[in-house]
Residue frames relative to the residue before (quaternion, step in Angstrom):
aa qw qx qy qz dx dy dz
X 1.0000 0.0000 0.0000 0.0000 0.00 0.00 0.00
X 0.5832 -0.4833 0.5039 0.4153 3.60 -1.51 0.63
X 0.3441 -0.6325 0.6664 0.1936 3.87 -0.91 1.56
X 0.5748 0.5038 -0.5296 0.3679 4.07 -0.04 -0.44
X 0.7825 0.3164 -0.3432 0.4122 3.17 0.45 -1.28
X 0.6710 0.4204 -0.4287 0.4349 3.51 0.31 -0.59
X 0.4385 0.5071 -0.5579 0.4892 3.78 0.92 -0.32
X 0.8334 0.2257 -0.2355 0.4461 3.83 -0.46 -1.41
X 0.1934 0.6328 -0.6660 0.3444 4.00 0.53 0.78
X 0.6799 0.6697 -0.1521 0.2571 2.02 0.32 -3.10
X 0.8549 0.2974 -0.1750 0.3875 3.59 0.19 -1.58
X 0.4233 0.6247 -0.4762 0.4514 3.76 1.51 -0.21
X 0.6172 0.5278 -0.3503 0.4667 3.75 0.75 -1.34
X 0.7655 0.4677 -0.3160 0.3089 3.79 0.10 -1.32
X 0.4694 0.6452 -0.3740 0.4728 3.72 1.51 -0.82
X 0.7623 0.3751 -0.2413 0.4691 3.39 0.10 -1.35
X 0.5535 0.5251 -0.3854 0.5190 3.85 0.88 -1.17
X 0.6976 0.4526 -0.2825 0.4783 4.06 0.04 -0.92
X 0.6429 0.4560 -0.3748 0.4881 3.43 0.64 -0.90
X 0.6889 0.5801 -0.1499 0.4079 3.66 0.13 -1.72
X 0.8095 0.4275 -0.3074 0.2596 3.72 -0.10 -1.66
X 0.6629 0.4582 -0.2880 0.5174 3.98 1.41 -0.92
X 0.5543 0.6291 -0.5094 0.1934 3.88 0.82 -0.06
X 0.3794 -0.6947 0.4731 0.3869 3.65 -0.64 0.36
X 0.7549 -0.4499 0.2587 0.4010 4.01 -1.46 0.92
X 0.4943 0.7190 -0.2795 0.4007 3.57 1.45 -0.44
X 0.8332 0.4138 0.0106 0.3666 3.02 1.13 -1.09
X 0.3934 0.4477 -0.3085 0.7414 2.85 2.43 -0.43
X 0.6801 0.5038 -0.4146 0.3342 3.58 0.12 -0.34
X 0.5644 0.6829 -0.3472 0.3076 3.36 1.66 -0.55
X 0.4494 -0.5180 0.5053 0.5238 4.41 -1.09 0.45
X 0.2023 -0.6972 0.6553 0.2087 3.29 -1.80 0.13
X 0.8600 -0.2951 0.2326 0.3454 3.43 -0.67 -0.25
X 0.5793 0.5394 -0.2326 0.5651 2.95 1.78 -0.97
X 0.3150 -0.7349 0.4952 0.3399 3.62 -0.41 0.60
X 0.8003 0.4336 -0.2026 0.3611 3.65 -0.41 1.16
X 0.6515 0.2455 0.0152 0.7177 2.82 1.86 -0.64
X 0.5220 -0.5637 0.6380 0.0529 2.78 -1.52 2.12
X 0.7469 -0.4673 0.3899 0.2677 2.80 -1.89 0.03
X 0.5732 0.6054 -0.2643 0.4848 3.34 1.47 -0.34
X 0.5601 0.5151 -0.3664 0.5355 3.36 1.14 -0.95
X 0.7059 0.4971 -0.4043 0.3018 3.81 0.37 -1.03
X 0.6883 0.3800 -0.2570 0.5619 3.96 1.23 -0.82
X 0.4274 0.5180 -0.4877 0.5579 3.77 1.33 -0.01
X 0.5652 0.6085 -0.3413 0.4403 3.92 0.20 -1.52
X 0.7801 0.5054 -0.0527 0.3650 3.41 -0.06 -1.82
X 0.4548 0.6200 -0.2886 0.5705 3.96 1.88 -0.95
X 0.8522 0.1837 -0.0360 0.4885 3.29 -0.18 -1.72
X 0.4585 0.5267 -0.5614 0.4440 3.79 0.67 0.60
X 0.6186 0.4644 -0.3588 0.5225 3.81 1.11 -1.23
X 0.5940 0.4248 -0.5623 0.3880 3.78 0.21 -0.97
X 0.7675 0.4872 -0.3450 0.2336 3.39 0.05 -1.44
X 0.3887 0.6399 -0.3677 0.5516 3.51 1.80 -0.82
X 0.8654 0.2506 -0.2529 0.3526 3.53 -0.30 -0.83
X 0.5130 0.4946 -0.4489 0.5391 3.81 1.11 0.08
X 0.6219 0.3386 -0.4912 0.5074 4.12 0.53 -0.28
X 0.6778 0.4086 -0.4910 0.3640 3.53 0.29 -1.03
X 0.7531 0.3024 -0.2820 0.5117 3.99 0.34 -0.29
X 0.4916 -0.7993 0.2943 0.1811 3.75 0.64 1.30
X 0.4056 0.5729 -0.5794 0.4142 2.56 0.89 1.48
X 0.1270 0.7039 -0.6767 0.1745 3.97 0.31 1.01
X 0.3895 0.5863 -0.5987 0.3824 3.95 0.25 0.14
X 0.6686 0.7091 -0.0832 0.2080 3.65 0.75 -0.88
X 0.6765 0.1934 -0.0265 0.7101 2.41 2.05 -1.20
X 0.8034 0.1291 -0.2152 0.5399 3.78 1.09 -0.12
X 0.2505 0.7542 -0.5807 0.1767 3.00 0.00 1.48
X 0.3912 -0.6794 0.5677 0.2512 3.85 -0.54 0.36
X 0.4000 -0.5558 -0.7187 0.1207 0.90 -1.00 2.31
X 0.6499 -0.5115 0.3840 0.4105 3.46 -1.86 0.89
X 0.4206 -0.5583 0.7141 -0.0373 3.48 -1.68 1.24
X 0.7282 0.4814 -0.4081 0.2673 3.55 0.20 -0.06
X 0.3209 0.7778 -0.5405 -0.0018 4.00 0.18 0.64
X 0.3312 -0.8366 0.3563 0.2519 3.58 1.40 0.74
X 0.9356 -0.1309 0.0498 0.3242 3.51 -1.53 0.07
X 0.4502 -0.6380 0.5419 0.3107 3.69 -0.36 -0.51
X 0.2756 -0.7394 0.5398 0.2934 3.52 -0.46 0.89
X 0.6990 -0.5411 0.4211 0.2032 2.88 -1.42 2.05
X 0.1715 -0.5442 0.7007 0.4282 4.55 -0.97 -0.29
X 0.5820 0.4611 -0.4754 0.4719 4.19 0.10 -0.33
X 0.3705 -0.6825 0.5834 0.2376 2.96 -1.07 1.34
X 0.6087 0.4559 -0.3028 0.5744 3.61 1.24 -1.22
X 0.4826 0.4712 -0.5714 0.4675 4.16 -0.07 0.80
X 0.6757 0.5750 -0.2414 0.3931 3.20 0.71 -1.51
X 0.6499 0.5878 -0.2065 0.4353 3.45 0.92 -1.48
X 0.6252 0.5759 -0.1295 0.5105 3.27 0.90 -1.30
X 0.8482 0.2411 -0.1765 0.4373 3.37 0.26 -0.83
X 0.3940 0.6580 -0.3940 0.5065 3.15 1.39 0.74
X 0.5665 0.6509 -0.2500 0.4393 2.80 1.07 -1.65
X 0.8105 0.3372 -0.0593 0.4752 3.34 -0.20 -1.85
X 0.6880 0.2261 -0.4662 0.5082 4.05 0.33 0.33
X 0.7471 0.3854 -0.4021 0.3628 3.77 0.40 -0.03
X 0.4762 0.5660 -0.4073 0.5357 3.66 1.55 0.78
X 0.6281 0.4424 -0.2943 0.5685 3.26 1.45 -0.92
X 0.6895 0.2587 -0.3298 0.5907 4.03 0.53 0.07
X 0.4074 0.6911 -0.3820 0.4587 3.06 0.52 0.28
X 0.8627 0.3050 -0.0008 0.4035 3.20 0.61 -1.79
X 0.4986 0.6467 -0.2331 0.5280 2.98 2.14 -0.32
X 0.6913 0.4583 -0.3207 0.4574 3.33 1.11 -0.65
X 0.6029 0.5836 -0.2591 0.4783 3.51 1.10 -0.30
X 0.7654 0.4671 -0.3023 0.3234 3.10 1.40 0.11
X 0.5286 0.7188 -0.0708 0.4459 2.32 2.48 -0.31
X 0.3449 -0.6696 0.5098 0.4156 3.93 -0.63 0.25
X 0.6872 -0.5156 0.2954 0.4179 3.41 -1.38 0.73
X 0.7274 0.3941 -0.1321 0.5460 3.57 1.00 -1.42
X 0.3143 0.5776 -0.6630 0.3578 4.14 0.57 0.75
X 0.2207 -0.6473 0.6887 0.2408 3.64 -1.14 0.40
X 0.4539 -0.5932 0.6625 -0.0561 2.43 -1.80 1.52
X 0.1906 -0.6839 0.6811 0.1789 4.45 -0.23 1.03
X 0.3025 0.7600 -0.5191 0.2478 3.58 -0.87 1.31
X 0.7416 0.0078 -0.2215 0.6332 3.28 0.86 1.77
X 0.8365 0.0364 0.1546 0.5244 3.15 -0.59 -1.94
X 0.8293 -0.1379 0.0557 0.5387 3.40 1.19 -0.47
X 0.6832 -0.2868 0.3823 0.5522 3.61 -1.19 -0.87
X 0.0931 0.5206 -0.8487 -0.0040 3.31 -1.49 0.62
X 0.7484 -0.4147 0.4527 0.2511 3.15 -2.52 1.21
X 0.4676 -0.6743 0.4727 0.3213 3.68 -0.69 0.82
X 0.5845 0.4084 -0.4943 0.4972 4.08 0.95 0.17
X 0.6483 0.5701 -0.3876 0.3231 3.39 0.83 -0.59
X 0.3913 0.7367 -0.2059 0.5116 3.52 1.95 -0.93
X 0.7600 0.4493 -0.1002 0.4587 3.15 0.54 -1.69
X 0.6228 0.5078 -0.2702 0.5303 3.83 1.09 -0.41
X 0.4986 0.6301 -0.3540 0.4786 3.24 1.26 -0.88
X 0.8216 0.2802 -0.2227 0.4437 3.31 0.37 -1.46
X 0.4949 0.5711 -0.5187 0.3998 3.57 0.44 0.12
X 0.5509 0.6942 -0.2839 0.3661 3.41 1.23 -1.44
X 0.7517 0.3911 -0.2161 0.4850 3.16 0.46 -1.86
X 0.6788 0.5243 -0.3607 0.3665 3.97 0.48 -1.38
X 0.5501 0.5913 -0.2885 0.5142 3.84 1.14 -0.72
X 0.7843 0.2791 -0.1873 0.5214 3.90 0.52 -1.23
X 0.7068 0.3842 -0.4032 0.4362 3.57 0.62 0.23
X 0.5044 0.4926 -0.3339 0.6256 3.57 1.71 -0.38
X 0.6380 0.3455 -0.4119 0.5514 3.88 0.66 0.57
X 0.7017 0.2917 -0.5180 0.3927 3.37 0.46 0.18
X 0.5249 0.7701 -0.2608 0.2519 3.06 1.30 -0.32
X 0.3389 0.7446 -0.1669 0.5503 2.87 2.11 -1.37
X 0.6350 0.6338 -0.2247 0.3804 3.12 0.20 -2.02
X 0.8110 0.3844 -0.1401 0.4183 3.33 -0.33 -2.14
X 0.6299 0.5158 -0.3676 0.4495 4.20 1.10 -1.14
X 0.6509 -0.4056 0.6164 0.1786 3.29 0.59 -0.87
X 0.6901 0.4065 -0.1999 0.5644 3.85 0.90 -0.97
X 0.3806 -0.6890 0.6103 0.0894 3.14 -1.50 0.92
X 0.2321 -0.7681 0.5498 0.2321 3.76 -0.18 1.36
X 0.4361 -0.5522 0.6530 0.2803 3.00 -2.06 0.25
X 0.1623 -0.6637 0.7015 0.2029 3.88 -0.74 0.65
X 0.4176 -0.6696 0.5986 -0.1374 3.32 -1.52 1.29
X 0.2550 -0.7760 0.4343 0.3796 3.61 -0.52 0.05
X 0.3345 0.6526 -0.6231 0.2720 3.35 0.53 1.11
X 0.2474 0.8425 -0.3175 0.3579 3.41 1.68 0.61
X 0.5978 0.6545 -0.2970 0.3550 3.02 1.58 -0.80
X 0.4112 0.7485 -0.1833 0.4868 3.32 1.56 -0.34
X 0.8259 0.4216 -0.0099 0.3743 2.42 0.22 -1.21
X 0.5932 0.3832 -0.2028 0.6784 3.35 1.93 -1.07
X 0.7592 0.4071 -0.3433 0.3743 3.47 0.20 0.05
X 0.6840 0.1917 -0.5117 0.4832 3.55 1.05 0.06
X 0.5589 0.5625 -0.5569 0.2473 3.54 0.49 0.43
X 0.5130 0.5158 -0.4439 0.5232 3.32 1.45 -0.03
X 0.5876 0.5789 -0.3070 0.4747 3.75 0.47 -1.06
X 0.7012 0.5062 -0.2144 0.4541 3.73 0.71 -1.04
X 0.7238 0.5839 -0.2935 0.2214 3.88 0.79 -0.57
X 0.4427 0.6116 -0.5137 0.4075 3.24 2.07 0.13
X 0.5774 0.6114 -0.2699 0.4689 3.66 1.55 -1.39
X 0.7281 0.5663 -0.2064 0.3264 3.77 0.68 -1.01
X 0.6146 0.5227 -0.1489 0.5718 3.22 2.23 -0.88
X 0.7588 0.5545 -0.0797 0.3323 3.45 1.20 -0.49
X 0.4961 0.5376 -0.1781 0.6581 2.69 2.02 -1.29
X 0.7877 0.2867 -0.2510 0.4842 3.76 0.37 -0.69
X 0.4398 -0.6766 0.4955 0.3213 3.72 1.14 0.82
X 0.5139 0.4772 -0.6309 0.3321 4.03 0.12 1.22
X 0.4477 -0.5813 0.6215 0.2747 3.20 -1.78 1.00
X 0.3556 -0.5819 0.6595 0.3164 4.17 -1.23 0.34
X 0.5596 -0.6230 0.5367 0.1037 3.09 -1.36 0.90
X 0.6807 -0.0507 -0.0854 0.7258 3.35 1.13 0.23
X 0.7974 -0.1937 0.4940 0.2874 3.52 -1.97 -0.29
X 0.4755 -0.7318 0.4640 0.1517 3.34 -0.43 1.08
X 0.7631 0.5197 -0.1785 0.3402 3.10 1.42 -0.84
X 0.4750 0.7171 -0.2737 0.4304 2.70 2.01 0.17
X 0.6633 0.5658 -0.2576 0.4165 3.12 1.36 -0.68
X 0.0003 0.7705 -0.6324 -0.0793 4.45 -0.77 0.25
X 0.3183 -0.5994 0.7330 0.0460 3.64 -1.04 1.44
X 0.0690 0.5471 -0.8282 0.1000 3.47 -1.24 1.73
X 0.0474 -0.7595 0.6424 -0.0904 3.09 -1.37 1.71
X 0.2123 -0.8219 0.4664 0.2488 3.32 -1.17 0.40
X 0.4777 -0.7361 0.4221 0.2276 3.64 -0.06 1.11
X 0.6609 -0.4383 0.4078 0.4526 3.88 -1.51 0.80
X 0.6352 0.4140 -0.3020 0.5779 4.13 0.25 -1.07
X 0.5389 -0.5571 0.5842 0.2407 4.22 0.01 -0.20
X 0.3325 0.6469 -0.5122 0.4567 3.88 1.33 0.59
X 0.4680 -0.7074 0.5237 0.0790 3.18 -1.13 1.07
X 0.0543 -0.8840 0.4639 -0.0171 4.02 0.40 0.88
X 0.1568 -0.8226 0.5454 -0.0355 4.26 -0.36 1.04
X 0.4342 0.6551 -0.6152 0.0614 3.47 -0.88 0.50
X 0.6114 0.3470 -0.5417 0.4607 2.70 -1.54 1.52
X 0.7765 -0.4299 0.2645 0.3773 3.67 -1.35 0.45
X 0.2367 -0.6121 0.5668 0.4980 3.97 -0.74 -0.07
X 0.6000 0.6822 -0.2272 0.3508 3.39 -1.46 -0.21
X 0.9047 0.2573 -0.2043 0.2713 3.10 0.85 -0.38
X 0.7958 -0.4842 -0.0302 0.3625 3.87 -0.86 0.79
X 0.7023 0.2462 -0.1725 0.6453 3.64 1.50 -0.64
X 0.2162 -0.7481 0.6268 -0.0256 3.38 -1.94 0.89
X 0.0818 -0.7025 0.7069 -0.0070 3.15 -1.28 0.23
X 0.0583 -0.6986 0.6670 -0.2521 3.55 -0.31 1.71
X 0.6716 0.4984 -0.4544 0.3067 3.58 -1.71 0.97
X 0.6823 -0.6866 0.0877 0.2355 3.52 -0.48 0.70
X 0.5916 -0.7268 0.2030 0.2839 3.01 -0.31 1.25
X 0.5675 0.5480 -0.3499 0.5052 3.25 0.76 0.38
X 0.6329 0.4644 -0.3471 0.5132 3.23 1.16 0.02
X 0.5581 0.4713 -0.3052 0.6109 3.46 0.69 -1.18
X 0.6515 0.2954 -0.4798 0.5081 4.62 -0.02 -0.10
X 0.7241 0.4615 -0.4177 0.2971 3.60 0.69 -0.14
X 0.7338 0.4769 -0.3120 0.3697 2.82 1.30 -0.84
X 0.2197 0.8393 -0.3772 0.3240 3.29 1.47 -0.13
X 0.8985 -0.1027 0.2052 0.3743 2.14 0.01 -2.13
X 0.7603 -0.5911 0.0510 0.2644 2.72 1.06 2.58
X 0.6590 0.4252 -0.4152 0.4611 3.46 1.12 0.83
X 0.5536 0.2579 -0.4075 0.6789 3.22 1.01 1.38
X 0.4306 -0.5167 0.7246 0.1501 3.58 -1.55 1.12
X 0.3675 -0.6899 0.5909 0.1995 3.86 -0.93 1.10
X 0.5853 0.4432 -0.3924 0.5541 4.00 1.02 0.24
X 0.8037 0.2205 -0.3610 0.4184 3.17 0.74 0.21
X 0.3543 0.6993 -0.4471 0.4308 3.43 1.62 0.35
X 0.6826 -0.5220 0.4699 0.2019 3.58 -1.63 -0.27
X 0.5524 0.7611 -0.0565 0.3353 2.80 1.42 -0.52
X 0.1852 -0.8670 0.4612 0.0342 3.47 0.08 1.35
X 0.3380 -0.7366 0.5837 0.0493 3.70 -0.88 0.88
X 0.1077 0.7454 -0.6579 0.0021 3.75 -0.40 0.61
X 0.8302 0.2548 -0.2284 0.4402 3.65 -0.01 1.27
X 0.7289 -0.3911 0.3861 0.4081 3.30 -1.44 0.13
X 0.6589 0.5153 -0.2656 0.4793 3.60 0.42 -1.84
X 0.7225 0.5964 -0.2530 0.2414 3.43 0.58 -1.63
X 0.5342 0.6518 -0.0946 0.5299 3.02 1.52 -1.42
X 0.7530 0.3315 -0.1933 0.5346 3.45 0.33 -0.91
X 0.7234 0.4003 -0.3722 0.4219 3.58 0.51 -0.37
X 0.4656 0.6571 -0.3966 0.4406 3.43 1.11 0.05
X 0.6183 0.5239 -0.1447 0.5677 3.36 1.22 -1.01
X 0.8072 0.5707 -0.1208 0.0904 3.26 0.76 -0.81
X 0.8283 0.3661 -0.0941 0.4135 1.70 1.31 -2.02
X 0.3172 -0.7544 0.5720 -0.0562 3.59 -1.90 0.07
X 0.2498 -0.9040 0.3469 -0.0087 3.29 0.11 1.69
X 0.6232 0.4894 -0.2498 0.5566 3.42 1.83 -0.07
X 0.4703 -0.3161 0.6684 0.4818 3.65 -1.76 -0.60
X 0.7007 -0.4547 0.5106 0.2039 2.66 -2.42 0.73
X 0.6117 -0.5705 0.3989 0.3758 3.17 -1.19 1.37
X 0.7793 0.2841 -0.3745 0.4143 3.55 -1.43 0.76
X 0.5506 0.4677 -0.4262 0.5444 3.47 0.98 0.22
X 0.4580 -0.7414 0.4456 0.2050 3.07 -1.33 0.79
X 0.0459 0.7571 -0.4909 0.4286 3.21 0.63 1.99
């Protein structure tokens, strides 16, 4: 597997772990953003997402998406420090699976196979957007980093899935459409074709939020230059459908 990414997993996991491990039971006890779920639920949430990570990455995804789905994992632990812990120890154990893997093995994880680096981005994706609500729930203002790139790229990658799943036609060709972003360091970030008729432009840290729905795109930075553009802003979505373990 690609060591960067699994390097800047690695360090997505420790942010949230550093943030989380000194809070007092008060504070895991506290609502987050998610309507329903405390702060505990979010590093509970994040536990049984790795188990379930580590049963596709050893082909055993029958487990978690069978019909009807079978997956409502563990019980959330009352010890905040259980919870913690068992985070710990299933996202070392997927972890370590991915390292054994080649970047391009497929990985069965929803609708189908995706490329075990792509897999791997996923989780960064998710461990980043739940470590922002988390942020959220402590009190603590994160630092965004440019391990964003990830993060901006499968939410681009994600908008053929993001348009479909929510049963909307695109107003034009996707391919019409180019994401200029400006990264946490001030790096300039492109995807999609030059040249062409619709844009999205504004900092990349917005566009990973709005992705992945913890930023409203009217209150983001983020400039639209078109129909398509517009609408993907609204649209788009960097995850599986809620109740899937995603």
């Amino acid at each position: 597997m690609d060591d960067v990414l699994l390097i800047d997993l690695a360090a997505e996991h420790q942010v949230l772990d550093d943030l989380v491990a000194p809070l007092p039971p008060e504070v895991w006890a506290k609502p987050s953003p998610s309507p329903g779920w405390t702060l505990a639920h979010q590093i509970h949430h994040l536990d049984v997402s790795e188990h379930a990570a580590l049963l596709s990455l050893t082909g055993r995804s029958d487990q978690i998406f069978s019909t009807p789905r079978a997956w409502p994992g563990p019980p959330l632990p009352d010890d905040p420090a259980e919870v913690l812990d068992n985070w710990r120890e299933s996202r070392a154990a997927s972890l370590e699976a991915m390292y054994a893997l080649d970047s391009k093995d497929p990985v069965i994880w929803g609708d189908g196979p995706m490329s075990c680096r792509s897999f791997a981005t996923a989780r960064l994706m998710e461990t980043w957007a739940h470590g922002l609500d988390c942020f959220t729930t402590a009190g603590v203002e994160p630092t965004d980093t440019d391990r964003l790139r990830h993060v901006a790229h499968i939410g681009y990658r994600a908008l053929p899935y993001a348009f479909r799943s929510q049963d909307v036609t695109p107003p034009a060709p996707l391919s019409e459409l180019r994401l200029e972003l400006t990264s946490p360091s001030g790096e300039r970030w492109t995807y999609g074709e030059p040249h062409v008729p619709q844009s999205i432009t504004g900092p990349a840290s917005h566009w990973c939020r709005v992705a992945t729905r913890r930023m409203n795109a009217a209150d983001s930075g983020l400039v639209a230059d078109g129909p398509l553009a517009q609408s993907v802003l609204t649209i788009a979505r960097a995850y599986l459908s809620d109740g899937v373990a995603s």
